[in-house]
Each structure stands twice: as C-alpha cells, then as structure tokens.
Backbone as CSV, one residue per row, in Angstrom:
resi,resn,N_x,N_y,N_z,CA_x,CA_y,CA_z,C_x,C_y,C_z
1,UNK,-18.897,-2.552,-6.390,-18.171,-3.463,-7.252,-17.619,-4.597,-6.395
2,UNK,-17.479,-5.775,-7.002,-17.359,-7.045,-6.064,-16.057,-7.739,-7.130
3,UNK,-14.816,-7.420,-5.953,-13.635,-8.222,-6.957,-13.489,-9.287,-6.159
4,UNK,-12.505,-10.316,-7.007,-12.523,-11.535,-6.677,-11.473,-11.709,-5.772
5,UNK,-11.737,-12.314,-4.588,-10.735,-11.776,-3.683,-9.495,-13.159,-3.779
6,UNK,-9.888,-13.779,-4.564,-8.862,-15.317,-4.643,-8.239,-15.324,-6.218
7,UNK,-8.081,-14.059,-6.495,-7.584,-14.450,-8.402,-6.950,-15.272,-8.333
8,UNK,-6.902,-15.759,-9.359,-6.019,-17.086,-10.108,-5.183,-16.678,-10.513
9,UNK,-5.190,-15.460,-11.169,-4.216,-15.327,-12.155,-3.104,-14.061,-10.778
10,UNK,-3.287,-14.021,-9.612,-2.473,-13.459,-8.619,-0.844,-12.983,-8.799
11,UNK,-0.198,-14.428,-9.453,1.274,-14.317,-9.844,1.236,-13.368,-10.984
12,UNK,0.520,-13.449,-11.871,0.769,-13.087,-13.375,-0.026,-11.296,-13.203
13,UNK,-0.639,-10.989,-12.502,-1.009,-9.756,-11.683,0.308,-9.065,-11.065
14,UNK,0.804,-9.990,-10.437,1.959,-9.077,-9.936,3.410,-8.676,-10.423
15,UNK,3.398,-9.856,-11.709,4.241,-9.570,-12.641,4.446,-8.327,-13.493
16,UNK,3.004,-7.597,-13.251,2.713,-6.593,-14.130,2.346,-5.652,-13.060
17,UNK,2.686,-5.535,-12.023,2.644,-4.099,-11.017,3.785,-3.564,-11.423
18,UNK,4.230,-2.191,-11.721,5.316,-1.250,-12.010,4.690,0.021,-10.962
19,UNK,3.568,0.125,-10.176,3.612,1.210,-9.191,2.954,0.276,-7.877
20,UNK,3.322,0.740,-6.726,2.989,0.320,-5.571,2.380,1.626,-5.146
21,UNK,0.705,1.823,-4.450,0.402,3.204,-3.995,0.199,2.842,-2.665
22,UNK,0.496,3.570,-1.540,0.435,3.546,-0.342,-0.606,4.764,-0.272
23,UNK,-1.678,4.507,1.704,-2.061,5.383,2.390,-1.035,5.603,3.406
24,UNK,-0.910,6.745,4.081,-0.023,6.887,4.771,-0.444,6.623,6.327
25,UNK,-1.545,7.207,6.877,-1.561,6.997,8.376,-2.324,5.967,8.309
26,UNK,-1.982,4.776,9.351,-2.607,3.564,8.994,-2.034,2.375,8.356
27,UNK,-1.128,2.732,7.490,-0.436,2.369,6.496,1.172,2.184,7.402
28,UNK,1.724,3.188,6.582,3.270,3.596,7.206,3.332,3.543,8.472
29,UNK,2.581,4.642,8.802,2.556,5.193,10.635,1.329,4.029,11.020
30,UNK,1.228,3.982,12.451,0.455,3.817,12.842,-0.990,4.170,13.503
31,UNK,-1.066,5.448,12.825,-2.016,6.226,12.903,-1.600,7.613,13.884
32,UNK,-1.100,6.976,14.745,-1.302,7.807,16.028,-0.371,9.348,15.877
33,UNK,-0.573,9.826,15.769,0.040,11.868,15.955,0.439,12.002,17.253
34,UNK,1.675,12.997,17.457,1.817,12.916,18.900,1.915,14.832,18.597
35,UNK,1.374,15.495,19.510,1.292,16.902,19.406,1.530,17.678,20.330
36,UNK,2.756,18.149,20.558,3.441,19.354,22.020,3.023,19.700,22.134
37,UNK,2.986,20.896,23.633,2.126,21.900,24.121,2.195,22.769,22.711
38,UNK,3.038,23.207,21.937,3.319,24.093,20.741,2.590,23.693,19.701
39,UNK,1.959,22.525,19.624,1.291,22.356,18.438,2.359,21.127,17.247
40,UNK,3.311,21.288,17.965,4.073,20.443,16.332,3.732,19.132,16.677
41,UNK,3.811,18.688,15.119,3.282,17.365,15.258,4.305,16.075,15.050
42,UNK,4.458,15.087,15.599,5.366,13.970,15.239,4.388,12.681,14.783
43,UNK,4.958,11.960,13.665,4.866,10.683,13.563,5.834,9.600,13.404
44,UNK,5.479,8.437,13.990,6.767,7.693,13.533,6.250,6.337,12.527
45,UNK,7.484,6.257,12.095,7.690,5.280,11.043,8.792,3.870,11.280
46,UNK,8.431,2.953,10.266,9.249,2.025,10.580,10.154,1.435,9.467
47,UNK,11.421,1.447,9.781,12.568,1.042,8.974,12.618,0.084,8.040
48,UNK,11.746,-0.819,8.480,11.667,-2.008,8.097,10.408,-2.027,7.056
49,UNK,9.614,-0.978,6.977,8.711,-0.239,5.910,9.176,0.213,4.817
50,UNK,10.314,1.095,5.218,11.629,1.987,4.468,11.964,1.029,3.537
51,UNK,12.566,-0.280,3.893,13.275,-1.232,3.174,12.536,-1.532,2.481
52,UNK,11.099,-1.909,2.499,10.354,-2.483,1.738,10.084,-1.645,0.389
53,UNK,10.414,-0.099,0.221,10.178,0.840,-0.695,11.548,0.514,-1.327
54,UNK,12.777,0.295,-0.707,13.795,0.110,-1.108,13.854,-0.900,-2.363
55,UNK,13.485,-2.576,-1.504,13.542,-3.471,-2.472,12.847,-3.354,-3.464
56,UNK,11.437,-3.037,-3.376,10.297,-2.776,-4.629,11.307,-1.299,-5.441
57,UNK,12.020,-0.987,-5.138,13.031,0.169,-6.024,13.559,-0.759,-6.595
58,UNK,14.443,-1.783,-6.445,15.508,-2.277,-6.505,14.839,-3.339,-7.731
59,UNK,13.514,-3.511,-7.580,13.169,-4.919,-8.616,12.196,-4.206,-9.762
60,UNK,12.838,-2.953,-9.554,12.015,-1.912,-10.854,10.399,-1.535,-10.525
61,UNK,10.248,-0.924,-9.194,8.645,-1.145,-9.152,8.781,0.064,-8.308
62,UNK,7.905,1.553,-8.691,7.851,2.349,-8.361,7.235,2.658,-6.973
63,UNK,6.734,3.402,-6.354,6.257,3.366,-4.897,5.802,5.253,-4.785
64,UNK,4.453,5.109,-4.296,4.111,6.780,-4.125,2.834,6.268,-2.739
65,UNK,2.825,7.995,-2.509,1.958,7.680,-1.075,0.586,8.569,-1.738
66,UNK,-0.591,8.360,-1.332,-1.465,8.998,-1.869,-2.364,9.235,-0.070
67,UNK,-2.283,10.749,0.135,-2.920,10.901,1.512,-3.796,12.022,2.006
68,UNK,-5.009,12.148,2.342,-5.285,13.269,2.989,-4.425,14.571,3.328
69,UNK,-3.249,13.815,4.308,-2.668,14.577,4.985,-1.776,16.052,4.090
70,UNK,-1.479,17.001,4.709,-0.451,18.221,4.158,0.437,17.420,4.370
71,UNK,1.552,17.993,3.547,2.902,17.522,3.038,3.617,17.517,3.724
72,UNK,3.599,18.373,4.701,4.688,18.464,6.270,5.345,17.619,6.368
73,UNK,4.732,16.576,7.030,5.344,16.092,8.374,5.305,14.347,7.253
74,UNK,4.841,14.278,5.807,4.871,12.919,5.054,6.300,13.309,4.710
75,UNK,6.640,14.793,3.221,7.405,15.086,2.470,8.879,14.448,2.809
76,UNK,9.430,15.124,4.309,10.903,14.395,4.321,10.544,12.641,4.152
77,UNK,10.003,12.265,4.898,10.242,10.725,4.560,9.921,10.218,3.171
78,UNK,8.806,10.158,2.191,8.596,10.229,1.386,10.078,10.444,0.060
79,UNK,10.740,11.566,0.507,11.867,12.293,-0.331,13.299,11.427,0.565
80,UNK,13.602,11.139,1.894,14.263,10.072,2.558,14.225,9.005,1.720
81,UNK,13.197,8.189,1.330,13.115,6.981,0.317,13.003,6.698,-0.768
82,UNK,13.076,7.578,-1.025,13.268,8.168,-2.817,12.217,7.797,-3.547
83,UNK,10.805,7.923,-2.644,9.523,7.694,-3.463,9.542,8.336,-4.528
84,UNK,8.897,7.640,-5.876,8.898,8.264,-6.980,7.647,9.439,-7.118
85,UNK,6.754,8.906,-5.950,5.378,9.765,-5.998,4.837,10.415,-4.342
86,UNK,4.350,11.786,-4.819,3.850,11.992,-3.025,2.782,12.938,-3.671
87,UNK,1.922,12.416,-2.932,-0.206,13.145,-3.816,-0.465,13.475,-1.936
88,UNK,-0.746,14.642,-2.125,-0.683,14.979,-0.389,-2.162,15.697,-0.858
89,UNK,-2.713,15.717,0.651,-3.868,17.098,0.803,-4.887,16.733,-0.114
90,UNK,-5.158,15.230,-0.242,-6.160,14.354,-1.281,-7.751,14.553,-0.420
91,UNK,-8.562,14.619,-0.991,-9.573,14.167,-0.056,-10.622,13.007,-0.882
92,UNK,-10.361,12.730,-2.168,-11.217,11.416,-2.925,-10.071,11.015,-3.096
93,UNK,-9.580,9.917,-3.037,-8.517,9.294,-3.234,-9.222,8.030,-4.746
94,UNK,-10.452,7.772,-4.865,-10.705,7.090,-6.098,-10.923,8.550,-6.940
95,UNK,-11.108,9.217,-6.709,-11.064,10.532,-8.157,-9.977,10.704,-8.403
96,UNK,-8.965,10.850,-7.887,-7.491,10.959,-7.621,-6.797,9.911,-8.664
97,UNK,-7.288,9.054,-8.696,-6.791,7.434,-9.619,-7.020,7.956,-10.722
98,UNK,-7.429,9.252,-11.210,-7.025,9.300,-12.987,-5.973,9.792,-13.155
99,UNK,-5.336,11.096,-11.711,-4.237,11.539,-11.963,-2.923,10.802,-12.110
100,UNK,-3.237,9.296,-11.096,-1.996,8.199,-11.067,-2.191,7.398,-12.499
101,UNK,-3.464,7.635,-13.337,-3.213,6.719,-14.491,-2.400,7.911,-15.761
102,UNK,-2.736,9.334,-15.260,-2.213,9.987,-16.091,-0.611,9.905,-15.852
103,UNK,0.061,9.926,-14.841,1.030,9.528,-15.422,2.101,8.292,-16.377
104,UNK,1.096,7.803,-16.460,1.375,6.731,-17.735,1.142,5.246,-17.080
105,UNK,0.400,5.155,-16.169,0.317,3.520,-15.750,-1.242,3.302,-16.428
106,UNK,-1.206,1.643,-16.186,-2.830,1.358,-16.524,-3.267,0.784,-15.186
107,UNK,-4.511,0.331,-15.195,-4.807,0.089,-13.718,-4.425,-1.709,-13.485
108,UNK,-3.945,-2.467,-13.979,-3.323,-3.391,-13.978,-2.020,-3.882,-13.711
109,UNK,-1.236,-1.986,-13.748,0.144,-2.191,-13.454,0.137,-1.472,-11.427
110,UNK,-0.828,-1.590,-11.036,-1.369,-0.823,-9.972,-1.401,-1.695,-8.981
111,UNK,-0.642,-1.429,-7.404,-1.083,-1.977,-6.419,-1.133,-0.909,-5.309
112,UNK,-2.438,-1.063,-4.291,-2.883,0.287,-3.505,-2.873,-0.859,-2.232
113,UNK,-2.029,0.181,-1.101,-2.367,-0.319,0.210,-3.218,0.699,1.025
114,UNK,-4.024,-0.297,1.627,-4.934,0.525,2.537,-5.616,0.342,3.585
115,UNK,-6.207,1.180,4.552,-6.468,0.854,5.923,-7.809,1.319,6.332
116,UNK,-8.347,2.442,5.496,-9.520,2.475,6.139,-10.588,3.071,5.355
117,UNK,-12.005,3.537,5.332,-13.069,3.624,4.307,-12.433,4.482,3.438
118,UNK,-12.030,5.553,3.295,-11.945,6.563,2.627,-11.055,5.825,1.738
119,UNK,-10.070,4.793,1.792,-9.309,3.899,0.478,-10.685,3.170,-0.075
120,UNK,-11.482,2.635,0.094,-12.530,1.539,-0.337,-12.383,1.284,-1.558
121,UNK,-12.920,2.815,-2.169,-13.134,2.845,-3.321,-12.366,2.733,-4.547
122,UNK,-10.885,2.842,-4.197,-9.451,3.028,-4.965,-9.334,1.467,-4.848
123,UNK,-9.420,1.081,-3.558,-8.862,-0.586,-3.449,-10.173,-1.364,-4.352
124,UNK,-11.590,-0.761,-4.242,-12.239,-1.558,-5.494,-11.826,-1.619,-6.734
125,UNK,-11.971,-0.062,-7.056,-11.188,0.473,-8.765,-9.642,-0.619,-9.201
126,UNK,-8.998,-0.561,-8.168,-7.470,-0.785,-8.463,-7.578,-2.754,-8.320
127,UNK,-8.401,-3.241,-7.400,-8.473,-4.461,-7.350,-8.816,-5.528,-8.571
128,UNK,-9.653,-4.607,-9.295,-10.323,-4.773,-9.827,-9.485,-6.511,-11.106
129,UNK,-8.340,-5.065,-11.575,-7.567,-5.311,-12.199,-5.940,-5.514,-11.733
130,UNK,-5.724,-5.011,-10.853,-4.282,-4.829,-9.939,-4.604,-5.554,-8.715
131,UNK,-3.591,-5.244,-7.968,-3.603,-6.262,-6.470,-3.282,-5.323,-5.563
132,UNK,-4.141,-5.534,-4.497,-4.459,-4.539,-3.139,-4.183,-5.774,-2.118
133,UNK,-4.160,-4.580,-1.107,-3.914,-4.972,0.423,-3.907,-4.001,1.537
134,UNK,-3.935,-4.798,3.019,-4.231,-3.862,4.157,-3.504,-3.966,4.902
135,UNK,-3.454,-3.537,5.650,-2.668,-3.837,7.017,-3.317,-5.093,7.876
136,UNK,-2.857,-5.724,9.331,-3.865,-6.539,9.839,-4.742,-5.652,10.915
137,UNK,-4.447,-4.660,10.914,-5.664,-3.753,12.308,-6.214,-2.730,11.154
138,UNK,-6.575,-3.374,9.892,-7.233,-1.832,8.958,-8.701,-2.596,9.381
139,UNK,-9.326,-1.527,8.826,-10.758,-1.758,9.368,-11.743,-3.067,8.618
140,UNK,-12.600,-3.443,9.152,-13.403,-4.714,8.517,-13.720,-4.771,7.345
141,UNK,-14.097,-3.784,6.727,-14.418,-3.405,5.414,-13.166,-3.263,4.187
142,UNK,-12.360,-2.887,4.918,-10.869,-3.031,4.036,-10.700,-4.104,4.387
143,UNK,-10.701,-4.717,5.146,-9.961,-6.217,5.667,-10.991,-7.018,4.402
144,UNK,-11.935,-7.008,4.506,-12.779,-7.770,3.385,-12.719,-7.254,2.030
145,UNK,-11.916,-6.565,1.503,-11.807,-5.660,0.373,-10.790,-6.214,-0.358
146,UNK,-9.357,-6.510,0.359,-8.441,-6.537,-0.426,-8.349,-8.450,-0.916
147,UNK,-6.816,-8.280,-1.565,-6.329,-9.825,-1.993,-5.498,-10.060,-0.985
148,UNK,-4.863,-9.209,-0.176,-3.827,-9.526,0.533,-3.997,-8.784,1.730
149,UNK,-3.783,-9.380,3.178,-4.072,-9.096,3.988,-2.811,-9.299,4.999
150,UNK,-2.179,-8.558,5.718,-0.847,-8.382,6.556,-1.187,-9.356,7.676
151,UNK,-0.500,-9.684,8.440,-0.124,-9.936,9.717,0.287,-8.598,10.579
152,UNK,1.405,-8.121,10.079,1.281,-6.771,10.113,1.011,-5.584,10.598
153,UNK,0.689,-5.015,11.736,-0.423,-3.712,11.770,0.578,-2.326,11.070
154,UNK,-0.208,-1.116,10.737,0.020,-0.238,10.670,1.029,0.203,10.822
155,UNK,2.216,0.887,10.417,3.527,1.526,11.093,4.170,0.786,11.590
156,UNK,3.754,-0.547,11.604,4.847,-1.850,12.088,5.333,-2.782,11.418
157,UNK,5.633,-2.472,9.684,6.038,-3.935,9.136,5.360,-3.877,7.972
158,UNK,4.058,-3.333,7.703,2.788,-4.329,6.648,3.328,-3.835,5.569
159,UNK,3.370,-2.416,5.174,4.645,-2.399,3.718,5.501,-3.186,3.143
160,UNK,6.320,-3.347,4.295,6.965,-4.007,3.937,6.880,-5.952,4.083
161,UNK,5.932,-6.164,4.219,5.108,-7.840,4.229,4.600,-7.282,2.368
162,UNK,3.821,-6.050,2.509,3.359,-6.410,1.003,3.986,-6.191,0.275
163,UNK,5.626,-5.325,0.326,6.384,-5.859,-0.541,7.262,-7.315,-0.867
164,UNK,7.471,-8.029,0.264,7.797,-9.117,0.302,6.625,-9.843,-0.752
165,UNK,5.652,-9.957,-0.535,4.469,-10.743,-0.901,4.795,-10.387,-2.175
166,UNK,4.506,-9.396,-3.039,4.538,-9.123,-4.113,5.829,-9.470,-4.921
167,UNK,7.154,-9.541,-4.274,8.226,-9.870,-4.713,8.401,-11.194,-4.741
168,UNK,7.528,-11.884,-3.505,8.003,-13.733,-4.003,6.860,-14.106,-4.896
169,UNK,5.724,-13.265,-5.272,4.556,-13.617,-6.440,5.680,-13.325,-7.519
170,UNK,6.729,-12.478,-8.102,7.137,-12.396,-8.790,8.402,-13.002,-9.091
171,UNK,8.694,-13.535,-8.176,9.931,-14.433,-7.885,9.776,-15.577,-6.725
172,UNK,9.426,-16.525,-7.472,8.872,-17.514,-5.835,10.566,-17.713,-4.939
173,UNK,11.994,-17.748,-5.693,13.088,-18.150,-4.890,13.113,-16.763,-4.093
174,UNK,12.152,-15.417,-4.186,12.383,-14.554,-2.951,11.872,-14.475,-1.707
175,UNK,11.217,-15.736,-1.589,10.297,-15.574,-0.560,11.753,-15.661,0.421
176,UNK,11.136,-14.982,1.433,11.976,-14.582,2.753,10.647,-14.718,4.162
177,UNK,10.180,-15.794,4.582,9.391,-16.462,5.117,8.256,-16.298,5.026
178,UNK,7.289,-15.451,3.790,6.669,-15.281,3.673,5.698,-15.890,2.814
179,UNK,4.311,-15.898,2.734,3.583,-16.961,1.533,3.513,-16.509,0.508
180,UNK,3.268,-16.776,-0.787,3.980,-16.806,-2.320,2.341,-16.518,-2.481
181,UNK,1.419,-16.988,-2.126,-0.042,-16.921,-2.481,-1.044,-16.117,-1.725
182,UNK,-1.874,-15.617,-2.365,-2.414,-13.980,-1.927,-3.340,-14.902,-0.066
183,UNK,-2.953,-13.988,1.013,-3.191,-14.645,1.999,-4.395,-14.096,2.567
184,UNK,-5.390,-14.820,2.408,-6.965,-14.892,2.829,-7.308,-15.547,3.896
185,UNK,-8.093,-15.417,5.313,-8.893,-16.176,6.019,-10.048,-16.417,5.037
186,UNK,-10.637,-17.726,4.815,-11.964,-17.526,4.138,-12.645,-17.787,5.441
187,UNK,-12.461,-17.625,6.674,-13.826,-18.322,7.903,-13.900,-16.096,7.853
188,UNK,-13.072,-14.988,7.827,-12.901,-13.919,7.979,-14.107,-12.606,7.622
C-alpha cells in the first residue's frame, strides 16, 4: 500500500487523533538492553519522552505502547505515565490493529510511532488514514513510510518531537520550536 506521504489535509488529520500508539524499543528506549552477570535486564528511558505522554494527556489524546516485548521491564513505566494502553508480547503488530480498533477508535483517530520492519505494516494500515512517524535513526524503510519524521533518535526525545508536532498541527500558537507541517526530506 502506497500512502501519501505529503497529505494536505495533515492539520485536519491531527485534529482527529484521540490515540497516539507507540513501539517501544527504538521508540522510547533506544534499543539497547543492558544485562548483569544475573541475567536482569535494564532499559533506559527519557523524561523528556515522559512529558510528551503527559501533554498529549493533557490535550485529551490517549497514548498506549504496542510491543513484542514481555511486560517486565515496559509495565512500570508504561503505568509511571499513566498510559491508557500497554499490548505487550505482540508479535503482528498490523493483526493486532483490530484489537486497538476494538476498543472503540477508527483508524483515522490513530497515530503509530515506529522504528523498524516489523511496524511497516501498522504504519501503512494506520497512515493510511491517521498520521505516523519515526524516529531519525529508524530504519530506511520506516524512514520512507511515515508523514513525520524526528530529528530525534530513539530513547532520546522523538516522542516527544511527535507529540509536539501533533500538538502545534492542532494548535499552531503551540508550537514550541518545532514545525507545524508534517516534516519530509523529499531529496530522502
């Protein structure tokens, strides 16, 4: 499926997002796992990600993580930010998109961030009609996939850039130095 990666109608798209779906490693974290001689595992996260779930709370716009991963080591943070949604231990993440429409959204009120093949197919489905985005170190194929593309990398910020983004599409006096219009290289 081939969406249009320059909609027109971008503002009036984001007027009508009421869920934000995140991937988590790649996304939040920056991929990387750190694992003791014992086996436990750490990831870290960034605050300034946190906030970005915050404000998209704050302007009525829900936020869930949709991830491969077991619930471990996502759940406290996830439940820390008072995500409304946590889909753990996924392995199709576009088959998965009927369970997020069953809870009462349409795919127009839908925005999916993502970083690498295994999103493709959700960021096609969801693009389609909703507004997607990546991080700036997600892979070439996501990088050419979405409407919106970070500066950003992974676990450093890009959440929270695509909540900014999405909040001054819906309010241009919120921009907080960020561009109001879905941000594309076309030479990319």
């Amino acid at each position: 499926m081939v969406i249009d990666l320059y909609p027109r109608d971008v503002a009036q798209r984001a007027q009508r997002i009421r869920l934000v779906v995140t991937d988590n490693d790649g996304v939040l974290t920056d991929g990387t796992v750190y694992v003791s001689p014992a086996g436990e595992q750490m990831k870290t996260y960034s605050v300034r990600d946190g906030m970005g779930v915050e404000r998209l709370r704050l302007a009525g716009i829900s936020t869930g993580v949709l991830t491969r991963e077991p619930p471990a080591l996502i759940a406290p943070r996830a439940h820390k930010l008072e995500m409304r949604y946590l889909w753990t231990s996924v392995r199709d993440k576009h088959a998965h998109l009927t369970q997020i429409l069953a809870e009462g959204y349409q795919l127009d009120e839908l925005a999916y961030v993502g970083d690498d093949l295994n999103d493709l197919e959700i960021i096609q489905a969801i693009g389609a009609r909703g507004l997607t985005a990546a991080p700036g170190d997600a892979m070439p194929r996501i990088r050419d996939a979405v409407h919106f593309l970070c500066d950003a990398t992974g676990g450093r910020g890009a959440f929270r850039e695509v909540a900014e983004w999405l909040l001054a599409l819906r309010d241009p006096h919120l921009l907080s130095g960020g561009d109001s219009h879905a941000k594309r290289d076309p030479d990319r």
